[in-house]
C-alpha positions as CSV (number, residue, x, y, z in Angstrom):
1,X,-60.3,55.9,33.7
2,X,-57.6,54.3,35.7
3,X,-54.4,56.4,36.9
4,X,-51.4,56.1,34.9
5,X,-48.6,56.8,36.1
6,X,-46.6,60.0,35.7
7,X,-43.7,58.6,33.8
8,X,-46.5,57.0,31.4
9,X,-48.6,58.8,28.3
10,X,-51.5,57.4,26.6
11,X,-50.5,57.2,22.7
12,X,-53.2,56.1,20.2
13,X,-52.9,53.7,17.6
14,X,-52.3,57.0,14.5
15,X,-50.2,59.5,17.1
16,X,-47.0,60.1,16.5
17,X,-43.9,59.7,19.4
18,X,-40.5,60.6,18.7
19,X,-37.8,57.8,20.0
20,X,-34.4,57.1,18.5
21,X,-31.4,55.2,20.6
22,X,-27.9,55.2,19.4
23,X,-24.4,54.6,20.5
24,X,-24.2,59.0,20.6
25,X,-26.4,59.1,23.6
26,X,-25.2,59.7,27.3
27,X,-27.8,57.2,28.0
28,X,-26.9,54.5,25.4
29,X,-27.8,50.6,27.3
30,X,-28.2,52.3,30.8
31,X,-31.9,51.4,30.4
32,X,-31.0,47.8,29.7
33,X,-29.8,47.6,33.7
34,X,-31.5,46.4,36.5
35,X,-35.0,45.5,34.8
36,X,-37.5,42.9,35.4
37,X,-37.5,41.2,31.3
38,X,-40.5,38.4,31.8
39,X,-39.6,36.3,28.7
40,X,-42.1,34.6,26.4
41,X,-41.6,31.4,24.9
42,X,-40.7,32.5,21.7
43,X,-37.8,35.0,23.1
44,X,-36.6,32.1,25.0
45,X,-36.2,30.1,21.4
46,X,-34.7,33.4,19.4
47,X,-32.9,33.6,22.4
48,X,-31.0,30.5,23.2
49,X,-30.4,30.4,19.3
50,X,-28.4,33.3,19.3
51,X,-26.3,32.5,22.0
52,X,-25.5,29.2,20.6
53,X,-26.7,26.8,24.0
54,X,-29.5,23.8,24.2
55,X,-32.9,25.5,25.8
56,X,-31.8,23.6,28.6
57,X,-28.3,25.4,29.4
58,X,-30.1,29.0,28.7
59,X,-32.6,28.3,31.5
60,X,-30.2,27.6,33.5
61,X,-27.6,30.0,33.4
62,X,-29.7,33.3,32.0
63,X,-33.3,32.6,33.9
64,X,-35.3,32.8,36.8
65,X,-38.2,30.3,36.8
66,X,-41.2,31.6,39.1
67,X,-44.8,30.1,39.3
68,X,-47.6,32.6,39.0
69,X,-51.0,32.5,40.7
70,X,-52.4,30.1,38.4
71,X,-49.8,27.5,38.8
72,X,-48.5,29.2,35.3
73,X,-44.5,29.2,34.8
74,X,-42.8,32.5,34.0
75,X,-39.4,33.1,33.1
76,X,-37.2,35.9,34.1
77,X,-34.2,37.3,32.4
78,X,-31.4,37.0,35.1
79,X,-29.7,40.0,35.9
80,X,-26.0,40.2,36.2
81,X,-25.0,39.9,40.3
82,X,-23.0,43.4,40.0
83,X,-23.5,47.2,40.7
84,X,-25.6,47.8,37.9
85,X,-27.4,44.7,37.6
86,X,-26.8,44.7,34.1
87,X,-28.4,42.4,31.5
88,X,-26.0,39.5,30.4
89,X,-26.1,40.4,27.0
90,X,-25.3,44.5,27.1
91,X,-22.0,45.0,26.1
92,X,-20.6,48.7,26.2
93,X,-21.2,48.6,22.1
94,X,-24.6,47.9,22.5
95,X,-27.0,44.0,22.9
96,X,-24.7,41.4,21.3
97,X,-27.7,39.2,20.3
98,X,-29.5,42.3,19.3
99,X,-31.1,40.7,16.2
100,X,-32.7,37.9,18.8
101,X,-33.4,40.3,21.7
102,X,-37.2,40.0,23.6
103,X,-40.4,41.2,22.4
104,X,-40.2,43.6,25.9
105,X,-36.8,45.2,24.2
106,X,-38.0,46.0,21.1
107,X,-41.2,47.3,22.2
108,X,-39.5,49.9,24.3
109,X,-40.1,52.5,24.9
110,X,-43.7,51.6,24.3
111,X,-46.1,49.1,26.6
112,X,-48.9,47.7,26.3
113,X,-52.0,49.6,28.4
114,X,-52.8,46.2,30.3
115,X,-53.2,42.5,29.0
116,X,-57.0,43.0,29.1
117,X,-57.2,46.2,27.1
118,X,-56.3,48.0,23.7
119,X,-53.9,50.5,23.8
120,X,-50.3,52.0,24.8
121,X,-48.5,53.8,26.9
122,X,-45.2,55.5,26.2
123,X,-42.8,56.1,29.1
124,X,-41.0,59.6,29.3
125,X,-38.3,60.1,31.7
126,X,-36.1,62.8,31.9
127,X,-32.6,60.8,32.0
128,X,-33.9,59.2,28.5
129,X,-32.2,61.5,26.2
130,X,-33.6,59.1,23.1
131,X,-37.1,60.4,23.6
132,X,-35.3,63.7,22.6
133,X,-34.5,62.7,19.2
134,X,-36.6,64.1,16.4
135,X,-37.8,60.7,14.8
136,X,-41.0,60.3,14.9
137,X,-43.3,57.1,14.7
138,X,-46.6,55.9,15.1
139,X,-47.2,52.5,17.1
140,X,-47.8,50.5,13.4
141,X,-44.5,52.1,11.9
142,X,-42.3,51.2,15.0
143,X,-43.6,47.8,15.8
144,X,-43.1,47.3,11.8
145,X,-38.9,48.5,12.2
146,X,-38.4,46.7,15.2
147,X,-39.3,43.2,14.1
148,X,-42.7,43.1,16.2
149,X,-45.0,41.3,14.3
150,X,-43.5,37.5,14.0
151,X,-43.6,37.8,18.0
152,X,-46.7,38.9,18.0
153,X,-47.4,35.6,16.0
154,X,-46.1,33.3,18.0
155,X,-46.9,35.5,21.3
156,X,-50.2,35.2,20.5
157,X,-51.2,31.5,20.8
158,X,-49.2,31.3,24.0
159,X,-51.5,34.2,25.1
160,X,-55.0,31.9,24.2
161,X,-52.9,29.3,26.6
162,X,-52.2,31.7,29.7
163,X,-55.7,33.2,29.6
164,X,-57.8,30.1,28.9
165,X,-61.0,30.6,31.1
166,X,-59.5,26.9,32.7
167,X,-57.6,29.0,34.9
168,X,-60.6,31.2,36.5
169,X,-61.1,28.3,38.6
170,X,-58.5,25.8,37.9
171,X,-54.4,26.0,39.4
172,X,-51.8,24.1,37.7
173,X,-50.2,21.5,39.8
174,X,-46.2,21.1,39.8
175,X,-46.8,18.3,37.9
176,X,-48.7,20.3,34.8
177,X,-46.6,23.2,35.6
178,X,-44.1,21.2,34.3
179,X,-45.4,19.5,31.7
180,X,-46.2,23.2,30.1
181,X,-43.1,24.8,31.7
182,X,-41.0,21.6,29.2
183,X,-43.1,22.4,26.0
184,X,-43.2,26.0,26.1
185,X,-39.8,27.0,27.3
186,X,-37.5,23.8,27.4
187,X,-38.1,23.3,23.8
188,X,-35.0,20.4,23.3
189,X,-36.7,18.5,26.2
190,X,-39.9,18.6,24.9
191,X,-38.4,17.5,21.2
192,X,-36.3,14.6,23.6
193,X,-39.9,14.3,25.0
194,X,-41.9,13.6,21.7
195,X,-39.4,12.1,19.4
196,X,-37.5,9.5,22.1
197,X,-40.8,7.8,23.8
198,X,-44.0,6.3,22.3
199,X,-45.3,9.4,21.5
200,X,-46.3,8.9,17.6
201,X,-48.1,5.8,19.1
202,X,-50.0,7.4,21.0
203,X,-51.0,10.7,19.1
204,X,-52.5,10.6,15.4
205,X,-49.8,12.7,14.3
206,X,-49.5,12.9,10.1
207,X,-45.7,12.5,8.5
208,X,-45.6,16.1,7.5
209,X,-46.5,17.5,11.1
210,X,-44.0,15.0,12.2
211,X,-41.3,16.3,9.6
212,X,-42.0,20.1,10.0
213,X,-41.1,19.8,14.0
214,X,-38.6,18.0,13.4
215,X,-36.4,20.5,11.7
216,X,-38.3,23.9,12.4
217,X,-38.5,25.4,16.1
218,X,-41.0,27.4,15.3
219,X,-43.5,24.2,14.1
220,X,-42.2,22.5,17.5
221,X,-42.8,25.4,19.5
222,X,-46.4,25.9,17.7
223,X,-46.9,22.0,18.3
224,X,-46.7,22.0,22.1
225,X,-48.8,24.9,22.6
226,X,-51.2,22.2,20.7
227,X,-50.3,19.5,22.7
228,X,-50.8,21.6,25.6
229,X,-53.8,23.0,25.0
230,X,-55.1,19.2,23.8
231,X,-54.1,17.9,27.9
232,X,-55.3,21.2,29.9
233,X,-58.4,22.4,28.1
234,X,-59.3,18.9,26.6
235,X,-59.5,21.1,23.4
236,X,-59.6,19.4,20.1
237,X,-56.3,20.4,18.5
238,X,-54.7,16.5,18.3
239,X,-56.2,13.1,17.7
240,X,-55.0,9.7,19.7
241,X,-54.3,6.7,17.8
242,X,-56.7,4.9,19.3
243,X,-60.0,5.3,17.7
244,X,-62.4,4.0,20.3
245,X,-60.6,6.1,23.4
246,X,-60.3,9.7,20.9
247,X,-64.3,9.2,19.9
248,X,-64.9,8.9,23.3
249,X,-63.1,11.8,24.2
250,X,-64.8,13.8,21.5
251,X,-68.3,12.9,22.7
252,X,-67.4,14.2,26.0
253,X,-66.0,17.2,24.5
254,X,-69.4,18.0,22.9
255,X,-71.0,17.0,26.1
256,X,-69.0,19.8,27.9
257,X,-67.3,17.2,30.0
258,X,-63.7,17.4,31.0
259,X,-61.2,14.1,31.1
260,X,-59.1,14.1,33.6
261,X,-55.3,12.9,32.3
């Protein structure tokens, strides 16, 4: 069994934890300083939406944009340049886009075990006076009050990108980081990207798709993880215009052959 740290208890899936936070605590938002927050694409679009600013503008003035080991983009929550290094969006009442806030804030102050395994850990520090409170919840009944399970959702087919078995012996170039970096996170560039080039000529894209992600994020968002997937992994989630060139791609899909774009 691999050491957890102190801080860190094992919970299963049926055991109860007590947790509560509230503006009556001594401790109220001081966890909410000087953090690394890794944000998924789907915070990034609650997000920006909150704060009222193009995907673009958000990036730029609330993120850190980092490359990991695969080539993979990751965006970081930027931390306020002051004493505390305290989140932009903590105000002494409490998160002012609370409703919006990350998957990693609502989760706390529950983890997951590892990406690769089933379980969670619970951290339990002394200065959190929360973990005092005599609420109690399982994992099911918290994730269910703190709005998990749409993230999950859309968490989830960003996860079958990030650990594609393409990446245990392939490294995203700047130019692919890019490309997934616009689609995933710059989500107005990527709709700039689909909707003011050739695009629909290109792609065998039907009116209702082309409708839906028009007006709905959440399509959009759920349409480039298609589109990337399609490019990186050659996988068979969109069709090309072009008959002749998409039946050949198919038969070297079957034939386990990878096109190079």
């Amino acid at each position: 069994m691999k050491n957890i740290p102190k801080k860190h208890r094992r919970l299963s899936l049926d055991e109860k934890f007590k947790f509560s936070c509230h503006k009556g605590l001594h401790c109220f938002i001081t966890c909410c300083n000087d953090i690394n927050i890794f944000l998924t694409p789907y915070d990034v679009l609650r997000m920006r939406r909150a704060a009222g600013l193009s995907s673009g503008e958000f990036l730029k003035r609330y993120t850190i944009a980092l490359l990991g080991d695969e080539g993979l983009p990751l965006v970081v929550l930027k931390m306020i340049e002051d004493e505390n290094k305290s989140c932009p969006f903590v105000m002494p009442d409490g998160c002012r886009i609370y409703e919006d806030r990350p998957w990693s804030c609502r989760m706390y102050p529950i983890f997951p075990a590892s990406s690769k395994e089933e379980g969670f850990l619970i951290e339990e520090k002394p200065s959190c006076l929360g973990s005092k409170e005599e609420k109690q919840w399982t994992i099911e009944e918290w994730k269910k009050d703190e709005g998990i399970y749409i993230y999950d959702k859309m968490n989830e087919s960003y996860k079958e990108i990030t650990f594609n078995d393409y990446f245990q012996s392939n490294k995203l170039d700047s130019g692919r980081a890019k490309m997934l970096y616009n689609a995933c996170y710059d989500i107005d560039e990527f709709k700039k990207f689909i909707f003011e080039t050739r695009f629909f000529d290109i792609y065998d894209v039907e009116n209702e798709v082309i409708e839906k992600i028009k007006e709905d994020e959440e399509e959009l968002l759920s349409f480039g993880y298609g589109w990337i997937r399609f490019n990186l992994f050659s996988e068979d989630t969109l069709k090309l215009k072009d008959k002749e060139m998409d039946s050949l791609l198919r038969s070297k899909r079957e034939e386990g052959i990878k096109p190079c774009y």
